[in-house]
C-alpha positions as CSV (number, residue, x, y, z in Angstrom):
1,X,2.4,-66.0,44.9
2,X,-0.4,-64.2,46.7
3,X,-0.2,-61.3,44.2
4,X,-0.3,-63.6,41.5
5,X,-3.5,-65.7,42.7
6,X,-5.2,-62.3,43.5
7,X,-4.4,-60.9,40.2
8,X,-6.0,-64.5,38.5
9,X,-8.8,-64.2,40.4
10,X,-9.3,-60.3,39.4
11,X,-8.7,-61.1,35.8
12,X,-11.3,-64.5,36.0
13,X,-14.1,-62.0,37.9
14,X,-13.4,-59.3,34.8
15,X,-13.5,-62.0,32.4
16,X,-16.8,-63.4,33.7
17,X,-18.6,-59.9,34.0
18,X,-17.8,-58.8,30.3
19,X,-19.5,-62.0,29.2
20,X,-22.5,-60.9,31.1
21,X,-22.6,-58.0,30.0
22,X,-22.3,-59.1,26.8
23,X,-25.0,-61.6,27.3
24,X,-28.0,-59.2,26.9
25,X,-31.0,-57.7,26.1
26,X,-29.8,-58.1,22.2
27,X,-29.3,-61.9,22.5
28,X,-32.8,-62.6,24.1
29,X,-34.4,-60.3,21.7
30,X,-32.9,-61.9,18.9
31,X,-33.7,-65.5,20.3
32,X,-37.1,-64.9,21.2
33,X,-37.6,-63.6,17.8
34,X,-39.7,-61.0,19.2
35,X,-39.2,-57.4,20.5
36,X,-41.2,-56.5,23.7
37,X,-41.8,-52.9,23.7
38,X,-43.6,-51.1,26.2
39,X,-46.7,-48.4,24.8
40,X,-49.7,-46.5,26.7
41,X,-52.8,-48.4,27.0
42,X,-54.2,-45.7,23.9
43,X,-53.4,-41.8,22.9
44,X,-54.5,-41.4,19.6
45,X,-51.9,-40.5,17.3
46,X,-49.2,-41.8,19.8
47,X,-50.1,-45.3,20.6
48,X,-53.4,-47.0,20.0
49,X,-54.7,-50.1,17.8
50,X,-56.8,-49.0,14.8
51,X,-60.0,-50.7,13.7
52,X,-58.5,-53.4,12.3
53,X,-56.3,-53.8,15.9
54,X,-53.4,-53.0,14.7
55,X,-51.3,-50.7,16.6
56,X,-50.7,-47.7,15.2
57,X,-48.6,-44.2,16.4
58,X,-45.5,-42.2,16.9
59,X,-44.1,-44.3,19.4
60,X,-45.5,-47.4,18.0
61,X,-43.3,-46.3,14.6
62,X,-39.8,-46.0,16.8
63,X,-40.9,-49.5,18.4
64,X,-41.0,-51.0,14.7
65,X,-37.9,-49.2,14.0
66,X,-35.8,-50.8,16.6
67,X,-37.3,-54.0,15.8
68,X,-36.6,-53.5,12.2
69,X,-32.7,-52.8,13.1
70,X,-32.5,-55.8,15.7
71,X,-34.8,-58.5,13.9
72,X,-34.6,-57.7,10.3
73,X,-38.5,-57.1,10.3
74,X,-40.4,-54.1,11.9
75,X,-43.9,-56.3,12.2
76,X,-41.8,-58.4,14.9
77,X,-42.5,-56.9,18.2
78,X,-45.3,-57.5,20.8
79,X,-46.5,-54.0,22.1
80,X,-47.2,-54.1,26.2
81,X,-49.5,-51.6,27.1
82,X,-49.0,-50.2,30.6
83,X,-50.0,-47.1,32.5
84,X,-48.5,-44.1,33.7
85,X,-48.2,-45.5,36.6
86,X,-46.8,-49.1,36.4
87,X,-45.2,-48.5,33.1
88,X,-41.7,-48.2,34.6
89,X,-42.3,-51.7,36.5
90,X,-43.5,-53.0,33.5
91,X,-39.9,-52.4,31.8
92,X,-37.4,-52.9,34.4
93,X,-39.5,-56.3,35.6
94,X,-38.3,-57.5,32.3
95,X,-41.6,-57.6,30.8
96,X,-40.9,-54.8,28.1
97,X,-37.4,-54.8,26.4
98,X,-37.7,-51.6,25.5
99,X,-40.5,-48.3,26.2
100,X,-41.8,-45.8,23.9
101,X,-44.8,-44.3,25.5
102,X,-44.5,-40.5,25.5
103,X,-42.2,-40.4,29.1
104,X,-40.4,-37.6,29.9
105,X,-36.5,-38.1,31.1
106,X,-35.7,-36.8,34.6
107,X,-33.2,-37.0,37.0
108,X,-35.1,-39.2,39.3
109,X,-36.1,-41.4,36.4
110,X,-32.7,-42.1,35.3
111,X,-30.6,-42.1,38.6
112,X,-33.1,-43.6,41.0
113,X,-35.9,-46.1,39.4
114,X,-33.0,-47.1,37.0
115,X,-33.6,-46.1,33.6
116,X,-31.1,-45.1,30.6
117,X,-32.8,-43.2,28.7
118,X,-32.5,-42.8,24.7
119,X,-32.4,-39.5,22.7
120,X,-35.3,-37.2,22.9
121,X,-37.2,-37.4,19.7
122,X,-40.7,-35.1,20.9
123,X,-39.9,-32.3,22.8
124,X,-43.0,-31.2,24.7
125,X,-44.3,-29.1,27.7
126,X,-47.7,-29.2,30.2
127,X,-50.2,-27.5,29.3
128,X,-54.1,-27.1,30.2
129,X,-57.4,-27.8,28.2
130,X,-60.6,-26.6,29.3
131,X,-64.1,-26.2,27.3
132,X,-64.3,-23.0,25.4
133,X,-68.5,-22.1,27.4
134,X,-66.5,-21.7,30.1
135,X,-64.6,-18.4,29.2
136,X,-61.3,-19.0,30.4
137,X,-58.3,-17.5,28.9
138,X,-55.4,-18.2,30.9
139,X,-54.0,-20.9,32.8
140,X,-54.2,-18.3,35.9
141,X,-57.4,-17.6,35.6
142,X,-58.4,-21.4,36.9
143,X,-58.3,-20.2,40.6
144,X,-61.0,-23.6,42.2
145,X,-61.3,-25.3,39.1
146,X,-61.6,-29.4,39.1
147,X,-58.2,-30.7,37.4
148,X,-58.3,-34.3,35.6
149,X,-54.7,-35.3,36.2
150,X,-52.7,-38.8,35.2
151,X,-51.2,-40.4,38.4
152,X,-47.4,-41.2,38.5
153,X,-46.1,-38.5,36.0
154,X,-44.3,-35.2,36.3
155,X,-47.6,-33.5,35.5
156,X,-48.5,-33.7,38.9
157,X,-45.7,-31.9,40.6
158,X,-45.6,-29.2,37.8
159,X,-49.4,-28.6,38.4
160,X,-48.7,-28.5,42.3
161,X,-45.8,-25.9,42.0
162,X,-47.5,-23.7,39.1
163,X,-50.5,-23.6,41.3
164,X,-48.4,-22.7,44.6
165,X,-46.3,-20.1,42.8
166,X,-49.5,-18.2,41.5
167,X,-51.0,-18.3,45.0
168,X,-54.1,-20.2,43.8
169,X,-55.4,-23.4,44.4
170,X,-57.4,-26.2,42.6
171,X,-59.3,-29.4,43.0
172,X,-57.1,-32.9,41.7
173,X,-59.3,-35.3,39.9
174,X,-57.0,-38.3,40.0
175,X,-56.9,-40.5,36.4
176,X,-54.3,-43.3,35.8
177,X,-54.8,-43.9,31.7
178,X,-56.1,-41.3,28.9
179,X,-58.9,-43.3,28.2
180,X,-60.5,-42.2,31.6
181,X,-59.3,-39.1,31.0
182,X,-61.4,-38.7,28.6
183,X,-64.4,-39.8,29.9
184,X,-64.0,-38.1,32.8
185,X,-63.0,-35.5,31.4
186,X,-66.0,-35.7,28.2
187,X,-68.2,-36.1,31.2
188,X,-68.1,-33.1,32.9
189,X,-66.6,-34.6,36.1
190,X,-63.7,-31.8,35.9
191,X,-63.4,-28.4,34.2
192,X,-59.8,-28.9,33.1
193,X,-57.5,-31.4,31.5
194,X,-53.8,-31.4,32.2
195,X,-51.3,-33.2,30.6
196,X,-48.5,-32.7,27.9
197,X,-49.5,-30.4,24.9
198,X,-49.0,-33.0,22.2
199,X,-51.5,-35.5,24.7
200,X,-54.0,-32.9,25.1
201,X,-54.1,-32.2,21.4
202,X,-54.9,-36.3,21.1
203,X,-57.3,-35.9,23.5
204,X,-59.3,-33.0,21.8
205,X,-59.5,-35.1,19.0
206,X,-60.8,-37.7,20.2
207,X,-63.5,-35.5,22.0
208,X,-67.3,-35.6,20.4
209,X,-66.8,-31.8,19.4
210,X,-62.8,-30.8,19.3
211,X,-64.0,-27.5,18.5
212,X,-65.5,-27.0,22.2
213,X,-62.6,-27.0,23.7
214,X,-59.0,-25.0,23.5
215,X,-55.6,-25.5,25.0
216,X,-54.6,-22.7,26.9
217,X,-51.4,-20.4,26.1
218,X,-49.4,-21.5,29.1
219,X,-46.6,-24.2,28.6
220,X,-45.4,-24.4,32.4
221,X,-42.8,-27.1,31.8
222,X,-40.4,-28.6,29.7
223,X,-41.6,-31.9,28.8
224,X,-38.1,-33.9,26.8
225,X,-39.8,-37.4,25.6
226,X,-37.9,-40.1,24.4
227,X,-37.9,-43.9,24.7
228,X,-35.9,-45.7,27.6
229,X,-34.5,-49.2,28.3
230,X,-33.1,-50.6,32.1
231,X,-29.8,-49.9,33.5
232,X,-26.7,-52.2,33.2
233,X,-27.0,-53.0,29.4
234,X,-24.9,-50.6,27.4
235,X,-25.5,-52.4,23.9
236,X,-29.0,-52.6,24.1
237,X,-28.8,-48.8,25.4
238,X,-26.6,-47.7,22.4
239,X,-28.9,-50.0,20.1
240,X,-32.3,-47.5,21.0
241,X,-30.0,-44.7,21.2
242,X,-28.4,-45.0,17.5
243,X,-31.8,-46.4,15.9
244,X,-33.5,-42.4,16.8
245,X,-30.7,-40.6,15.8
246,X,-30.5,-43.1,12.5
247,X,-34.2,-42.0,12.1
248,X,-33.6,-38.2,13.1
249,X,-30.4,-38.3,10.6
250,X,-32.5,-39.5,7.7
251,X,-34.4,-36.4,7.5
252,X,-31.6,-34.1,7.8
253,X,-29.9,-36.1,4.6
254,X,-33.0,-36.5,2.8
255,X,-33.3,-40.3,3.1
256,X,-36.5,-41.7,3.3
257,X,-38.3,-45.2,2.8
258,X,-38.7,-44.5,-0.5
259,X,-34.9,-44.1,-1.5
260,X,-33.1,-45.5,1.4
261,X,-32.5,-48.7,-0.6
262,X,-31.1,-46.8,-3.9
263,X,-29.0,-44.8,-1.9
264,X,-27.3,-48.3,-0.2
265,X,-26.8,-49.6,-3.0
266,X,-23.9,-47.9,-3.9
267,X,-21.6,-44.9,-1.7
268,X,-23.1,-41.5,-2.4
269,X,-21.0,-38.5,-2.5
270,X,-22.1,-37.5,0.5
271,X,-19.8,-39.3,3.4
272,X,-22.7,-38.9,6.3
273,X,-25.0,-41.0,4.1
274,X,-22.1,-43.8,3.5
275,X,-21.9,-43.9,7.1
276,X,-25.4,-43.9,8.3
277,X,-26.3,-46.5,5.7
278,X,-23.1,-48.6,6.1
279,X,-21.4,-48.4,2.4
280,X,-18.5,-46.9,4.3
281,X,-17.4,-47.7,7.5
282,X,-18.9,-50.7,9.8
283,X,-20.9,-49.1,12.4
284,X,-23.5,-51.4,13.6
285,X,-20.3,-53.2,13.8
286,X,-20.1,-51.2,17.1
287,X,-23.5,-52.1,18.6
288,X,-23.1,-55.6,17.1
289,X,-25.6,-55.4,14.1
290,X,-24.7,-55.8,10.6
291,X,-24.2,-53.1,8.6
292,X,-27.4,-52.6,7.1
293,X,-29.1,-51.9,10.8
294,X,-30.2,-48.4,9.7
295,X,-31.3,-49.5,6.5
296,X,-33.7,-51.8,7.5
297,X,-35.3,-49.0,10.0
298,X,-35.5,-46.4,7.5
299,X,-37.4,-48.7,5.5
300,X,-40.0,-49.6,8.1
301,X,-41.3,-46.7,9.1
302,X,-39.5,-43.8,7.1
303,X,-37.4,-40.7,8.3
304,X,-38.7,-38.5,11.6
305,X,-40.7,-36.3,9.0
306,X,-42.3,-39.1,7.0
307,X,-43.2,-40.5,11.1
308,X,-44.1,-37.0,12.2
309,X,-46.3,-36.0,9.4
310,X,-48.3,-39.8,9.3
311,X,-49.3,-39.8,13.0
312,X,-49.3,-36.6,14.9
313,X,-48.5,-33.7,12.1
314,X,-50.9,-31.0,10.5
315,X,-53.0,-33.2,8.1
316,X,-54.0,-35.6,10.5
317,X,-56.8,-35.2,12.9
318,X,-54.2,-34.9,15.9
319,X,-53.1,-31.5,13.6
320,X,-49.7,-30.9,15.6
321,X,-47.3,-28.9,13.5
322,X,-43.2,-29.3,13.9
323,X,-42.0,-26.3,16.4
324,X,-39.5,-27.6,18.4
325,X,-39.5,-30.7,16.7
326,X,-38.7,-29.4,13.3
327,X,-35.0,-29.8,12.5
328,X,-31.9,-27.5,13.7
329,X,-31.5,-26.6,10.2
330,X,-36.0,-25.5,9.7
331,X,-35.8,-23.3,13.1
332,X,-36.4,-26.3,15.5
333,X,-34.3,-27.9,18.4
334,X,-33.9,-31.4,16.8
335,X,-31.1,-32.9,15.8
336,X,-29.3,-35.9,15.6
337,X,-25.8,-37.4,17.2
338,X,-22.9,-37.5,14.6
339,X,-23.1,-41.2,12.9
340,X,-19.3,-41.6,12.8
């Protein structure tokens, strides 16, 4: 009798946690009618509201994608600007439902403050501005200098141990958002600007005289950004995780705003494309959206090129081009999870 009361009680507590778990992130999005999604306060190209306030960017574009899959309708999401260093409060506080604000994933990110995070979709690595008067060639060479650095990011311990393993020293200027950055930075009040390559390349374009200034050659770290949500909500999780790879998938197929409805309407030959946009198989079944999920994101903001190229690629004033970024199949690193 014991054994049986124990084994109730087990299979009540199981019962109870599943609907917990079950009782998520997704469901308060979709009540609220609203996705909260956590952005920097302003990098050009990345995240920043244009003239008319709108918000505008590469992160800002995987935000509207995941609101797009979850709500039917990528213009529903409040964006939550926050700092490098409260950005992390920000989302596991609840404020932010999700975060897309150029973070790298580490070990310490994931495992101790508590973050899942979602596929990489820019991969990056630190690198150094400085202004192009002053002669400097090499990242080495900056033996003394005055460093503007972003407080509460990986950028500080990889200047601290590329400084210490060169046997050379510099001077911290400590910053906490890019806008100070630049001013501080614009002003004269350090030599160098430190940050990841693809936020230095922002920052030189936002600079009175871009051509002033160059990015040294050194990349002394790996820098793997990617959005992120909280621990202990394995749909919402999978929901970021499968909305980037839906995006990264749609370039590799050749699926883009423009045709992603055509090629919905009916199966395709090609089986991926079935899947991805749910005329074969039921796979938002699995993260508990309707079939049409990726559909809907493809349409609101386009495939990773058609993002890529609009915010942060060659033709804009950002001028980035694909490198790593470009796809496994164009002599890059990116690639997306098979969608089956």
């Amino acid at each position: 009798m014991k054994l049986l009361k124990i084994a109730a009680y087990t299979t009540a507590l199981f019962s109870l946690t599943a609907m917990n778990a079950q009782a998520g992130t997704l469901e308060d999005v979709q009540a609220r009618g609203e996705l909260n999604c956590v952005v920097s306060t302003g990098i050009a190209g990345f995240a920043a509201p244009n003239e008319d306030g709108r918000w505008e960017g590469f992160d800002i574009d995987f935000c509207r994608a995941v609101a797009a899959a979850v709500l039917g309708d990528g213009e529903k999401v409040k964006f939550v600007p926050a700092t490098t260093k409260n950005r992390f409060t920000v989302l596991n506080s609840g404020e932010g439902d999700i975060l897309f604000r150029n973070t790298t994933e580490t070990m310490s990110r994931d495992a101790d403050l508590k973050l899942t995070f979602l596929p990489v979709n820019y991969y990056d690595g630190q690198g150094f501005m400085i202004r192009k008067e002053l002669g400097v060639e090499s990242a080495k060479d900056l033996d003394g200098a005055s460093i503007c650095i972003q407080t509460g990011t990986t950028t500080e311990l990889n200047l601290a141990d590329f400084f210490r393993t060169n046997g050379i020293s510099y001077e911290p200027v400590a910053i906490e958002t890019n806008e100070e950055g630049i001013a501080n930075y614009g002003g004269n009040r350090c030599d160098v600007y430190t940050t990841d390559a693809s936020g230095l390349a922002s920052t030189r374009a936002a600079l009175e005289d871009p051509s002033a200034h160059i990015i040294l050659p050194e990349i002394i770290s790996k820098e793997p950004l990617g959005g992120a949500v909280r621990h202990g909500d394995d749909q919402w999780a999978d929901i970021g995780k499968w909305v980037v790879n839906a995006i990264i998938a749609a370039e590799e197929l050749g699926i883009t705003s423009e045709n992603v409805e055509e090629l919905a309407a009916a199966p395709q030959e090609n089986p991926n494309i079935n899947r991805l946009l749910g005329t074969e198989s039921d796979m938002g079944a699995m993260i508990g959206l309707d079939p049409q999920w990726a559909v809907r994101a493809i349409k609101a903001v386009g495939n990773y090129a058609e993002i890529f190229d609009r915010t942060i690629g060659p033709d804009t004033a950002i001028g980035l081009e694909r490198g790593l970024n470009a796809q496994w199949t164009d002599g890059g690193i990116l690639y997306a999870a098979p969608i089956r």
